[in-house]
N, C-alpha and C positions, 0 to 999 in steps of 0.2 A: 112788834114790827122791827124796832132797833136790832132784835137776835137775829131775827133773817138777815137785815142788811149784813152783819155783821158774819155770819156766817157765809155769806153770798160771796164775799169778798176775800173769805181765806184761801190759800194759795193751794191746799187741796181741793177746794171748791165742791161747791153743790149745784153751782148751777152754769151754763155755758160751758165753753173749750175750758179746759185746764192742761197743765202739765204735770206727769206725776216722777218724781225725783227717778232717776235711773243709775243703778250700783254701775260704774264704770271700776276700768284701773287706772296707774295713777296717770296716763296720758290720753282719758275720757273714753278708751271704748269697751263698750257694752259686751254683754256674755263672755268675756275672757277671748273677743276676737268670732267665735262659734257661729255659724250660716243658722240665724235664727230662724229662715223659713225651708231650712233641710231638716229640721223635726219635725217638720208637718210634708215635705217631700218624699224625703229617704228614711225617716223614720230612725235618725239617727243622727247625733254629733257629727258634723264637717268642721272644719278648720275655714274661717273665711279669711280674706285678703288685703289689704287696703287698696290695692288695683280695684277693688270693687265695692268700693266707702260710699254710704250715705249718712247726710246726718241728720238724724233725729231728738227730740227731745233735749236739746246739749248733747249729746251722746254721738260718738260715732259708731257705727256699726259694719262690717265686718260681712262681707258672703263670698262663696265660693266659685259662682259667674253672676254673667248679667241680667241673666234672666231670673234669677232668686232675688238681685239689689231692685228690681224694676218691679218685682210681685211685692217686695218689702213695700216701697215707695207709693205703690198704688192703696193699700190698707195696711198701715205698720199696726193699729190696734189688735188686728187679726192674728200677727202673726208675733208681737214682741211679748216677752213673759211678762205676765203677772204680778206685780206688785214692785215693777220696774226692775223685775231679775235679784230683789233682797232675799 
């Protein structure tokens, strides 16, 4: 029982909400700036903006309007990459 707790507790987590580390640069935003929900719109790299910043996970993130920073914000797990963009 002590391993669950202990495992329950690590900052990757097994169990409830966790946060999982996200590759930033060196002034915290995420993808290199990149409209992380125009890979799943346009099917392709955008440039995003900080006129259109949200933050997420410590991270800030970076889209192209407001209607991708507002798709972002409604399910970021959906649309943000994988293994926190490393």
């Amino acid at each position: 029982m002590a391993v669950f707790s202990v495992l329950a507790d690590a900052p990757w987590g097994l169990a409830g909400d966790h946060k999982v580390p996200v590759n930033t640069d060196d002034v915290g935003v995420a993808i290199k700036g990149c409209d992380t929900v125009a890979y799943f719109t346009d099917r392709r790299a955008v440039k995003g903006t900080a006129e259109f910043e949200t933050l997420w996970q410590d991270a800030r993130w970076h889209f192209a309007n407001a209607r991708h920073r507002d798709m972002f914000k409604a399910d970021p797990e959906r649309c943000a990459p994988q293994y926190g963009g490393y």
